[in-house]
LOTI-465137 format. One record per residue: x, y, z of N, C-alpha, C in turn; residue in three letters; residue number from 0. Coordinates in pm, 1 decimal, always signed. Layout:
N
<nX->X	nY->Y	nZ->Z	caX->X	caY->Y	caZ->Z	cX->X	cY->Y	cZ->Z	resn->ALA	resi->NUM>
...
end
This chain:
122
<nX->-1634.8	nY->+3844.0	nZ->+1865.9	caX->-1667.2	caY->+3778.8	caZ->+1740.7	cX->-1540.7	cY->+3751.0	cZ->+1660.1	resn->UNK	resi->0>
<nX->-1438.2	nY->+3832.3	nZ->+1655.2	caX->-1314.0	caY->+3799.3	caZ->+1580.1	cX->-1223.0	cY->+3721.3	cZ->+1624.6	resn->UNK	resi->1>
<nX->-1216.5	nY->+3742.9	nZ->+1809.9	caX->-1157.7	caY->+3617.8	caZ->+1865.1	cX->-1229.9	cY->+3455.5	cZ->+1801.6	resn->UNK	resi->2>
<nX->-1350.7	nY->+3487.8	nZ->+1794.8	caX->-1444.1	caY->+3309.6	caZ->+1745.7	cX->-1327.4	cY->+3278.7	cZ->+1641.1	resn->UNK	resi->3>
<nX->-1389.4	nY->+3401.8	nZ->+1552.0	caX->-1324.7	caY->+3374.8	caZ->+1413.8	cX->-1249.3	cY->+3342.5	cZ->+1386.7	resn->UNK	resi->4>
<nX->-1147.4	nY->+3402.3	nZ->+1456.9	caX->-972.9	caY->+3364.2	caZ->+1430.5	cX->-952.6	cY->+3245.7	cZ->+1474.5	resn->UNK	resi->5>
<nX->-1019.3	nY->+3151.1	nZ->+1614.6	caX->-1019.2	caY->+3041.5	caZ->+1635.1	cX->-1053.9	cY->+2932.2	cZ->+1587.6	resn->UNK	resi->6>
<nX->-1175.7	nY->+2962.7	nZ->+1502.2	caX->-1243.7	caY->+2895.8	caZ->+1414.5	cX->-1104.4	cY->+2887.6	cZ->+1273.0	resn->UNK	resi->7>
<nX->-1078.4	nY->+2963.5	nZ->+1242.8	caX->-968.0	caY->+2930.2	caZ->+1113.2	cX->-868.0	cY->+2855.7	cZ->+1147.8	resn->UNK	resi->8>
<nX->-803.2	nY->+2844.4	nZ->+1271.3	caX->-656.6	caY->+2760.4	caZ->+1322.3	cX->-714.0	cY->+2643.9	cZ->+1323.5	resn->UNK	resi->9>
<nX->-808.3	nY->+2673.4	nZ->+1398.1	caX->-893.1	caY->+2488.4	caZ->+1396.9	cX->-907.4	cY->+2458.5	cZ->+1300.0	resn->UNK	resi->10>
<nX->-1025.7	nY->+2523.1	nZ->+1213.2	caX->-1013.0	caY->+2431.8	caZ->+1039.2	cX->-876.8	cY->+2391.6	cZ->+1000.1	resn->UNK	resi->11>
<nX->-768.6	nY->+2506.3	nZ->+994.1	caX->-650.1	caY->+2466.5	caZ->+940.0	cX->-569.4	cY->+2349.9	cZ->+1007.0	resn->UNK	resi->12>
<nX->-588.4	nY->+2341.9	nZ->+1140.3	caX->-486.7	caY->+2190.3	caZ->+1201.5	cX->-552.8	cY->+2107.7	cZ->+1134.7	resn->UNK	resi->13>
<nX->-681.5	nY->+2102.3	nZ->+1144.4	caX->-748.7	caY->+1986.8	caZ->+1067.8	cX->-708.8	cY->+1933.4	cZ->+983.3	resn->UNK	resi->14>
<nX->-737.6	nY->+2039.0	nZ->+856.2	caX->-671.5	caY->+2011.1	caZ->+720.4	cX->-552.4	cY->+1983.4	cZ->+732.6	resn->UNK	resi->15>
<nX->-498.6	nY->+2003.1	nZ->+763.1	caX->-332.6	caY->+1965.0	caZ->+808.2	cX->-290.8	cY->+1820.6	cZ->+913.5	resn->UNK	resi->16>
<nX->-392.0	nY->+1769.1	nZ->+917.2	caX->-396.4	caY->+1683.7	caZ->+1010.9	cX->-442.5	cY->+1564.0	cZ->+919.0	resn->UNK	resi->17>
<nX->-564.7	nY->+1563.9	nZ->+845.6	caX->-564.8	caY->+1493.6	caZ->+711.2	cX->-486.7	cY->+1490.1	cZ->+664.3	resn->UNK	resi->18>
<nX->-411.3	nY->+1580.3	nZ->+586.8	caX->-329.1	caY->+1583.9	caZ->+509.2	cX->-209.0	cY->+1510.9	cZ->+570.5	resn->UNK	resi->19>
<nX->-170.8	nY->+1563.7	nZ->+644.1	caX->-63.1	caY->+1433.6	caZ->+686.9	cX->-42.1	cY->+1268.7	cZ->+685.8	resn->UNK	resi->20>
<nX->-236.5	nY->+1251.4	nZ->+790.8	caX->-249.6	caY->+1135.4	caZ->+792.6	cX->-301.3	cY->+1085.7	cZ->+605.4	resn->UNK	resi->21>
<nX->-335.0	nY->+1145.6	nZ->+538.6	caX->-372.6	caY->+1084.1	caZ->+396.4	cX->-213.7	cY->+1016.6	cZ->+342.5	resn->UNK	resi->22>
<nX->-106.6	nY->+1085.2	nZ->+403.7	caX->+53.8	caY->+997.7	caZ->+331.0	cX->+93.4	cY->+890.2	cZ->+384.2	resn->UNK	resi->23>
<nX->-17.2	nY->+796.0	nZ->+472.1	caX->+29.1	caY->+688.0	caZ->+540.9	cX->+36.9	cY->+545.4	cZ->+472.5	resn->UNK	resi->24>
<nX->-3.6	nY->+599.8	nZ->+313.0	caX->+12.9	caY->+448.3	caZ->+234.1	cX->+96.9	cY->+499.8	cZ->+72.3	resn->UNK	resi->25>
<nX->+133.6	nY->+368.7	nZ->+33.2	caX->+185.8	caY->+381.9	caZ->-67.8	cX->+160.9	cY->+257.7	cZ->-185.8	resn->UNK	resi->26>
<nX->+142.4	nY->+292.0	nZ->-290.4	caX->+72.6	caY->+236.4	caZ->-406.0	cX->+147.7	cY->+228.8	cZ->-520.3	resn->UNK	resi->27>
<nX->+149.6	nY->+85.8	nZ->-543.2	caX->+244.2	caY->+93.3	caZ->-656.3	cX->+211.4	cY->-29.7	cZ->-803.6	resn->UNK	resi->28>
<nX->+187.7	nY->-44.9	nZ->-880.5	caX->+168.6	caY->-160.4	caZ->-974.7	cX->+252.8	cY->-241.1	cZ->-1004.3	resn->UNK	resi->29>
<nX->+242.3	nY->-377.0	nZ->-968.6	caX->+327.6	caY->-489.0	caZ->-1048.6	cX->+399.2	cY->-444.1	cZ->-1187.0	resn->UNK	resi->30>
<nX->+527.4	nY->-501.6	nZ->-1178.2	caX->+540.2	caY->-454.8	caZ->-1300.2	cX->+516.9	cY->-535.2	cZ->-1465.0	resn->UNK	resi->31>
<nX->+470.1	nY->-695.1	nZ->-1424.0	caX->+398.9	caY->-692.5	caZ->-1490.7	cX->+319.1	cY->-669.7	cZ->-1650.8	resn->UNK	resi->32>
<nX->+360.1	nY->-662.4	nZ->-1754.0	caX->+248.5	caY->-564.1	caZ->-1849.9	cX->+157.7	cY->-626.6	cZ->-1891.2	resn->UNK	resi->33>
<nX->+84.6	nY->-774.6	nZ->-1786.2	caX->-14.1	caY->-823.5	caZ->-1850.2	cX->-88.0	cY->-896.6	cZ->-1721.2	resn->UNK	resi->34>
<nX->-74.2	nY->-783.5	nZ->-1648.4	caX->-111.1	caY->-796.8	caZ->-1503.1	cX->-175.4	cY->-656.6	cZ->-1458.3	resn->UNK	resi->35>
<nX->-294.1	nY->-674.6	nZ->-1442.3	caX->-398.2	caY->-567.2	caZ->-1352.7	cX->-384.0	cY->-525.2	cZ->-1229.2	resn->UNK	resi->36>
<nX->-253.6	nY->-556.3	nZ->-1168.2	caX->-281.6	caY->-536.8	caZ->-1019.9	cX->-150.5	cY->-416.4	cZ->-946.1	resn->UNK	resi->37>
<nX->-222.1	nY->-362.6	nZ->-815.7	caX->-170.7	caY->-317.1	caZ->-779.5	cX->-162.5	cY->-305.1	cZ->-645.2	resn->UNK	resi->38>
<nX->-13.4	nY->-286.9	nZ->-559.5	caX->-6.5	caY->-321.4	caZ->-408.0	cX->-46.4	cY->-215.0	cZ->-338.1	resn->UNK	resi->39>
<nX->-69.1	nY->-237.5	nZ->-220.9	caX->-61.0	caY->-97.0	caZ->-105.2	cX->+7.9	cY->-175.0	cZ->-3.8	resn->UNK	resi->40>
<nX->+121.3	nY->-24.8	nZ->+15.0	caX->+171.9	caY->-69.5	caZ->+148.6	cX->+149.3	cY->+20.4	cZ->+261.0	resn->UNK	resi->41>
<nX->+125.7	nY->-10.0	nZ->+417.3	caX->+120.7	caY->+88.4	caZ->+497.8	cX->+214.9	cY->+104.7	cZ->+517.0	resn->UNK	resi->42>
<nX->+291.2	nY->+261.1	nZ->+514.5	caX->+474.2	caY->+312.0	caZ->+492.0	cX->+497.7	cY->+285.8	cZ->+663.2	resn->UNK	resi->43>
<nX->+429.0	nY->+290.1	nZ->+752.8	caX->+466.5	caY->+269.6	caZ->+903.5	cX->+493.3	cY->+165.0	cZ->+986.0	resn->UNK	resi->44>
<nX->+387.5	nY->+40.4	nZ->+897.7	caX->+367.6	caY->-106.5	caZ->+1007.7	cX->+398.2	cY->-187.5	cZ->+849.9	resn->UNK	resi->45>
<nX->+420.3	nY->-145.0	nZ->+747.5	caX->+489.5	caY->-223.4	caZ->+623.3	cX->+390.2	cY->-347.9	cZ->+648.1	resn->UNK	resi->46>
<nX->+231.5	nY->-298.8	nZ->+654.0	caX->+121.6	caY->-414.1	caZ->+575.9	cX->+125.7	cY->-419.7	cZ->+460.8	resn->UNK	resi->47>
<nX->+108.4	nY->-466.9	nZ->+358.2	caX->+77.2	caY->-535.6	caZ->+241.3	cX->-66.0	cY->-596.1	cZ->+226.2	resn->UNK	resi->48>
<nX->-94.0	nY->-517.8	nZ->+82.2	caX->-233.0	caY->-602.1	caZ->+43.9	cX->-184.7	cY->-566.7	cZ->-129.7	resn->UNK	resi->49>
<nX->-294.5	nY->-626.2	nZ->-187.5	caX->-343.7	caY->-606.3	caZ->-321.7	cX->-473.1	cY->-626.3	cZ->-374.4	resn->UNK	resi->50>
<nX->-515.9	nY->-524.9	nZ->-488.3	caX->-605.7	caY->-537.6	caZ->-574.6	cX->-597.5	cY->-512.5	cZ->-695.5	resn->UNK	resi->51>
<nX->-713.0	nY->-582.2	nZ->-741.4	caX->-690.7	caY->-602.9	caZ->-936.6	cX->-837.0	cY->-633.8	cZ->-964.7	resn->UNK	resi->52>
<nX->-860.5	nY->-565.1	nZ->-1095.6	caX->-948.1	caY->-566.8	caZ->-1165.6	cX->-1030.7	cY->-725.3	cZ->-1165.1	resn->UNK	resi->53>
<nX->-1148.1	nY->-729.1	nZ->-1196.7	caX->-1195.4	caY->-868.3	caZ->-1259.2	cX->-1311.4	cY->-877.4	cZ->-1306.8	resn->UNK	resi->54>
<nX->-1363.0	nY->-985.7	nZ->-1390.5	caX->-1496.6	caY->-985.9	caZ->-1402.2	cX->-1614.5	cY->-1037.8	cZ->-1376.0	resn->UNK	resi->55>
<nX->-1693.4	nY->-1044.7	nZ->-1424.9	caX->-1813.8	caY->-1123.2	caZ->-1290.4	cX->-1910.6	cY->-1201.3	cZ->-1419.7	resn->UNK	resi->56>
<nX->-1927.6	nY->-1295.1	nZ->-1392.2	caX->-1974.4	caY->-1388.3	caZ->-1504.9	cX->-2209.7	cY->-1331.7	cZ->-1538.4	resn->UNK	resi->57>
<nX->-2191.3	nY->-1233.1	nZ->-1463.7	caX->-2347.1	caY->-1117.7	caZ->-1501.7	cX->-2307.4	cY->-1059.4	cZ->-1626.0	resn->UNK	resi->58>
<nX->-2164.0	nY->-1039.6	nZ->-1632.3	caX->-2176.6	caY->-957.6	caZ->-1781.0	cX->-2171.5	cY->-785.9	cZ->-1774.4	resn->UNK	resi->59>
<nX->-2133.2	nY->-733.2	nZ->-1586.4	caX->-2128.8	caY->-632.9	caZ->-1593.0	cX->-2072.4	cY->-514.0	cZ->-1548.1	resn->UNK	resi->60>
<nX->-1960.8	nY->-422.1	nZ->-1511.6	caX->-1889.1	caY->-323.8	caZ->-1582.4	cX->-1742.0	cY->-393.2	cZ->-1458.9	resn->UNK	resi->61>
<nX->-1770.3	nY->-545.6	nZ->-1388.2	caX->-1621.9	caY->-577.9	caZ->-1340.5	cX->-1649.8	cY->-548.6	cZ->-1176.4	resn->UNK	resi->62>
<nX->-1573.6	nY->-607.7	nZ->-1088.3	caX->-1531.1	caY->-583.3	caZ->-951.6	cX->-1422.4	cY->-549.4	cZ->-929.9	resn->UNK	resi->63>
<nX->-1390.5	nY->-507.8	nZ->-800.7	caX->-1231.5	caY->-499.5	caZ->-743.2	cX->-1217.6	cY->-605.1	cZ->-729.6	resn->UNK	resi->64>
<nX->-1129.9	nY->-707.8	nZ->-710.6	caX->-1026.6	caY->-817.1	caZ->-628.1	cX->-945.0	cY->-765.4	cZ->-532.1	resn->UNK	resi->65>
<nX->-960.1	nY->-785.1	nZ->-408.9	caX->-873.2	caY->-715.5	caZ->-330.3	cX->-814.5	cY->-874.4	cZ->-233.7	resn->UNK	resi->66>
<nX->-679.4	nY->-860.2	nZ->-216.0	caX->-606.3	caY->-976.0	caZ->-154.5	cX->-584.1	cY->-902.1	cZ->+22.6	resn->UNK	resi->67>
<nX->-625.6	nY->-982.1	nZ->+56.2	caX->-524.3	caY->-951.6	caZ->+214.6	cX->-413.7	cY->-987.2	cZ->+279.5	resn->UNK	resi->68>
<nX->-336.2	nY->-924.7	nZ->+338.3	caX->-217.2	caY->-940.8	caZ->+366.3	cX->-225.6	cY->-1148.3	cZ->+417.4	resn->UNK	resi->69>
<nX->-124.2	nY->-1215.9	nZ->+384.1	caX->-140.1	caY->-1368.2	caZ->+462.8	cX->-3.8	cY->-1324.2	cZ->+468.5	resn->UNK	resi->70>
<nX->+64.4	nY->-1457.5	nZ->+480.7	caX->+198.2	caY->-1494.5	caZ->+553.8	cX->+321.4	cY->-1364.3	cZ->+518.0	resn->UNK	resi->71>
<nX->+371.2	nY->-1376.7	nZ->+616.9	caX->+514.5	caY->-1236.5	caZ->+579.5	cX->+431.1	cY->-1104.0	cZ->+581.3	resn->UNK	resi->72>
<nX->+364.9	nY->-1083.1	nZ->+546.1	caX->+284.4	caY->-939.4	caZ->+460.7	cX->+145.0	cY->-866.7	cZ->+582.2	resn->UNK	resi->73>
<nX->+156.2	nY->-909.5	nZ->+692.5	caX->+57.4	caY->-864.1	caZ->+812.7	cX->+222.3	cY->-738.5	cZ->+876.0	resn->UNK	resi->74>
<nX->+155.7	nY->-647.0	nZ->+964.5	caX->+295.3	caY->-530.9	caZ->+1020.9	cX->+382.5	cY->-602.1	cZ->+1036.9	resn->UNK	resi->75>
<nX->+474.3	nY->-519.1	nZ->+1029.3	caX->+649.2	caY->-590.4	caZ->+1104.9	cX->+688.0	cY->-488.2	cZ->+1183.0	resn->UNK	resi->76>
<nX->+809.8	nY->-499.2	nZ->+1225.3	caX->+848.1	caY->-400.6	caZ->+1331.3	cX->+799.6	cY->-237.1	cZ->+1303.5	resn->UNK	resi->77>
<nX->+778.1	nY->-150.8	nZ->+1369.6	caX->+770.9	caY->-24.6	caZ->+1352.4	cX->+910.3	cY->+42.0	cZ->+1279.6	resn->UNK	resi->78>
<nX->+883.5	nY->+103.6	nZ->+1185.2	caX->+989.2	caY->+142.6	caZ->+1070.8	cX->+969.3	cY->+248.0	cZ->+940.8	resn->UNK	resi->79>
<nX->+1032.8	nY->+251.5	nZ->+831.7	caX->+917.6	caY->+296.8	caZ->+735.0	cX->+971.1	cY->+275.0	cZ->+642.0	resn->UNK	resi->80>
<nX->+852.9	nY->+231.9	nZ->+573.2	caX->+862.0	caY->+147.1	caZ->+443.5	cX->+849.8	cY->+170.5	cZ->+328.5	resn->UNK	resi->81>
<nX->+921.0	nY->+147.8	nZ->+220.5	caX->+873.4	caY->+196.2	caZ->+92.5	cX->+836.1	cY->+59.3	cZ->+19.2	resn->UNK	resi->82>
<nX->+779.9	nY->+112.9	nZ->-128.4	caX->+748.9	caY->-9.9	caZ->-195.7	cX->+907.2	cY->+10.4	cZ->-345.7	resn->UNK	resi->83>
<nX->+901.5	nY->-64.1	nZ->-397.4	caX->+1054.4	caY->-72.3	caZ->-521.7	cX->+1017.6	cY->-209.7	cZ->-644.2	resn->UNK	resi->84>
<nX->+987.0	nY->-168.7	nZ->-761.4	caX->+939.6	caY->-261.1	caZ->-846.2	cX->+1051.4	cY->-319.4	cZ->-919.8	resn->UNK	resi->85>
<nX->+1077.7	nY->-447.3	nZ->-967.3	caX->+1190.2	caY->-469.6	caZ->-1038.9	cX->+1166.0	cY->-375.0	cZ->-1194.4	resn->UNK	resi->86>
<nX->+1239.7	nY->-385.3	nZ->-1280.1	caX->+1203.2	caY->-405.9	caZ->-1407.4	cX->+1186.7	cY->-486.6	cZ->-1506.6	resn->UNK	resi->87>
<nX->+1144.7	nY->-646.3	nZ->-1428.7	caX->+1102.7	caY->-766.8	caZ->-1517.0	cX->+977.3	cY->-728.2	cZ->-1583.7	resn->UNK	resi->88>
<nX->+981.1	nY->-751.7	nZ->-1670.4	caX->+828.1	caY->-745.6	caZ->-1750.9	cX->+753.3	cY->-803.1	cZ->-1706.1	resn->UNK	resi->89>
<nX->+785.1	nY->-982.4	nZ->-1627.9	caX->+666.0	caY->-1087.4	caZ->-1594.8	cX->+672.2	cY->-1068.0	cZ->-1477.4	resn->UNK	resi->90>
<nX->+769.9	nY->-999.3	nZ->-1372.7	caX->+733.4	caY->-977.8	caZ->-1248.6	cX->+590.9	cY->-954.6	cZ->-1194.9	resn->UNK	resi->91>
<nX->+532.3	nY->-1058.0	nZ->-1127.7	caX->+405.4	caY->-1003.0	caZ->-1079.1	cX->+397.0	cY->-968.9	cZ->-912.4	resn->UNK	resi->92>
<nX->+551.5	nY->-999.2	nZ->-849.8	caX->+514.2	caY->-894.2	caZ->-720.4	cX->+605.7	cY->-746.4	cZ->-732.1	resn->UNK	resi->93>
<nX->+628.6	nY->-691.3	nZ->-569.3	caX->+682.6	caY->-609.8	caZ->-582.8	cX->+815.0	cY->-640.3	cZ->-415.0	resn->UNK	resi->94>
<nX->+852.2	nY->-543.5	nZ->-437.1	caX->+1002.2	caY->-538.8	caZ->-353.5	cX->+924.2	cY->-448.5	cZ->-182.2	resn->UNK	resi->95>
<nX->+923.7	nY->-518.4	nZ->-75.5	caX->+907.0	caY->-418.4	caZ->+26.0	cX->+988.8	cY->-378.5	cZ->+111.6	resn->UNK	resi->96>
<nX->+1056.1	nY->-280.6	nZ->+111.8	caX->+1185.9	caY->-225.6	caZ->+161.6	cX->+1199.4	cY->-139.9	cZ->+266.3	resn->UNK	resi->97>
<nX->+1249.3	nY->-180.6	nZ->+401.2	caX->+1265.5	caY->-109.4	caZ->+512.4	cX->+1370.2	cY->-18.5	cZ->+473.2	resn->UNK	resi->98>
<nX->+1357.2	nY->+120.6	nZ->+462.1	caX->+1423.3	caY->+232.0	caZ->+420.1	cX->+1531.7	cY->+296.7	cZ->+544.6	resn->UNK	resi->99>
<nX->+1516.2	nY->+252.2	nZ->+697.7	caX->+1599.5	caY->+252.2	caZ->+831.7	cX->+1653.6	cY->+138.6	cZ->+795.9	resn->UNK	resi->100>
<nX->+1668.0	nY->+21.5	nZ->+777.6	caX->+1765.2	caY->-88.8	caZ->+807.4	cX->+1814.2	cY->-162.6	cZ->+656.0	resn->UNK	resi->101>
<nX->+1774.7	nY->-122.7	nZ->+546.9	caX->+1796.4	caY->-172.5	caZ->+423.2	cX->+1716.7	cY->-320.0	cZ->+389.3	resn->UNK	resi->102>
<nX->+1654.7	nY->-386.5	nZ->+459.9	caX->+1614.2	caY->-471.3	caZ->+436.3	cX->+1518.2	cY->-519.5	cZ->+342.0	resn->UNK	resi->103>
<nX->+1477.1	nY->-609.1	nZ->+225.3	caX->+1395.4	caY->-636.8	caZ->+184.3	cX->+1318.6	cY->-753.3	cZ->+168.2	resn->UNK	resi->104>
<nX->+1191.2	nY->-777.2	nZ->+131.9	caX->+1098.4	caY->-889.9	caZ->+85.7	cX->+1093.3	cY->-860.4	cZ->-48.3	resn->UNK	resi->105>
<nX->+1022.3	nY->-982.5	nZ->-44.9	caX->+966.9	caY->-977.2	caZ->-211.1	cX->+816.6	cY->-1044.9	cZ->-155.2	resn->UNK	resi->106>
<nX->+702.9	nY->-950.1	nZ->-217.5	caX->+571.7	caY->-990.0	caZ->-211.1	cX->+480.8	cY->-996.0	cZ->-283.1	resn->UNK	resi->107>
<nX->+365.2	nY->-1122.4	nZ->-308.2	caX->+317.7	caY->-1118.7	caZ->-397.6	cX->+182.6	cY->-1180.3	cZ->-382.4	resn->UNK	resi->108>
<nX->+123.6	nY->-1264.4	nZ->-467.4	caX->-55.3	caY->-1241.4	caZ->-447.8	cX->-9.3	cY->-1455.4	cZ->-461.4	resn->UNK	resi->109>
<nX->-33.2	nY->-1511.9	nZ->-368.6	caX->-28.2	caY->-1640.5	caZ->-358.6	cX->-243.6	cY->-1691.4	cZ->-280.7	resn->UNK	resi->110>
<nX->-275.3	nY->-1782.9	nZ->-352.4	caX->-363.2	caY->-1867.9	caZ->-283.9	cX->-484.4	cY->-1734.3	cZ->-201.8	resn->UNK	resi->111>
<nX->-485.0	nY->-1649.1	nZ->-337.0	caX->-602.0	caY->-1557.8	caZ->-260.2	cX->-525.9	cY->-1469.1	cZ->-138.9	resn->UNK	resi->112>
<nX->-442.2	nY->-1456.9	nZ->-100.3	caX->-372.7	caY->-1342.6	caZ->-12.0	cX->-214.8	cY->-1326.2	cZ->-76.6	resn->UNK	resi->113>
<nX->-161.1	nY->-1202.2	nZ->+2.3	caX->-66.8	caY->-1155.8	caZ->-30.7	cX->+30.0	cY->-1236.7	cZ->+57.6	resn->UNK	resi->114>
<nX->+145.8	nY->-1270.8	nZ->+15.2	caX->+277.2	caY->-1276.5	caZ->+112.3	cX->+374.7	cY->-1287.5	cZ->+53.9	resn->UNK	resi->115>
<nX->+455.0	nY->-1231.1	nZ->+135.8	caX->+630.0	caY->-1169.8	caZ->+147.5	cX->+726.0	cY->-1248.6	cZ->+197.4	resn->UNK	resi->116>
<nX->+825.9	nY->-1289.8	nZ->+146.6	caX->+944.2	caY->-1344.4	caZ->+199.8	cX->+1016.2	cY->-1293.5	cZ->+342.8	resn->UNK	resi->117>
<nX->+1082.3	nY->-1371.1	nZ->+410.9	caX->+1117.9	caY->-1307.7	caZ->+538.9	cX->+1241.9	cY->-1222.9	cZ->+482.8	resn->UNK	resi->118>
<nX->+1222.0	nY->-1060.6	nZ->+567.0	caX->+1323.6	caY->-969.0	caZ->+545.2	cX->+1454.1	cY->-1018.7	cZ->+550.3	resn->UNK	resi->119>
<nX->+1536.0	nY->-992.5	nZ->+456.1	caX->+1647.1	caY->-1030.5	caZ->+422.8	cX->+1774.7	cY->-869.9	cZ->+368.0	resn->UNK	resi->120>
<nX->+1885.9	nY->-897.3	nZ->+393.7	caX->+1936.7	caY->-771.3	caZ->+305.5	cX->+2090.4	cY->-825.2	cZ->+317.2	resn->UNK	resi->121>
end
């Protein structure tokens, strides 16, 4: 019975530990913006890009998400890892996506109902 037991706890614990790991595979950051609702996600591994922002719905009632999907530039790029980096323009409404191995960056933003990024540059 204590052998179960003790097996039973390592297992719960890889688990949790196994979530927990996989839960740090994105990163979230807000336009900077101050008259802009929105905010990016990037996947830190395959450097996808999306966005969502608040909106309202002409019923009159408490709002939807807007969520953009990755379009041009902003679908994975090479395997790498990625951070996100906001300017400090006030009217900036994208954000900076930055390969943190090779220095490289985009600039990405919410065009024609999807997101897209400039080709990596540095």
């Amino acid at each position: 019975m204590a052998k179960v037991l003790k097996f039973s706890v390592v297992l719960s614990a890889c688990v949790l530990l196994g979530a927990v790991a996989h839960a740090a595979n994105y990163e979230f950051m807000a336009a900077p913006a101050t008259d802009l609702n929105r905010v990016f996600r990037l996947d830190k591994a395959t450097g996808e890009i999306g966005a969502c922002q608040f909106g309202l719905t002409d019923e009159g009632s408490i709002g939807v998400t807007l969520c953009y999907k990755p379009g041009d530039g902003a679908g994975p790029q090479a395997p790498s890892e990625y951070g996100l980096v906001a300017s400090r323009h006030e009217r900036e409404g994208g954000v900076f996506r930055v390969d943190l191995r090779t220095g490289a960056m985009s600039i990405c933003y919410v065009l024609k109902q999807a997101v897209v990024c400039t080709p990596p540059n540095k």
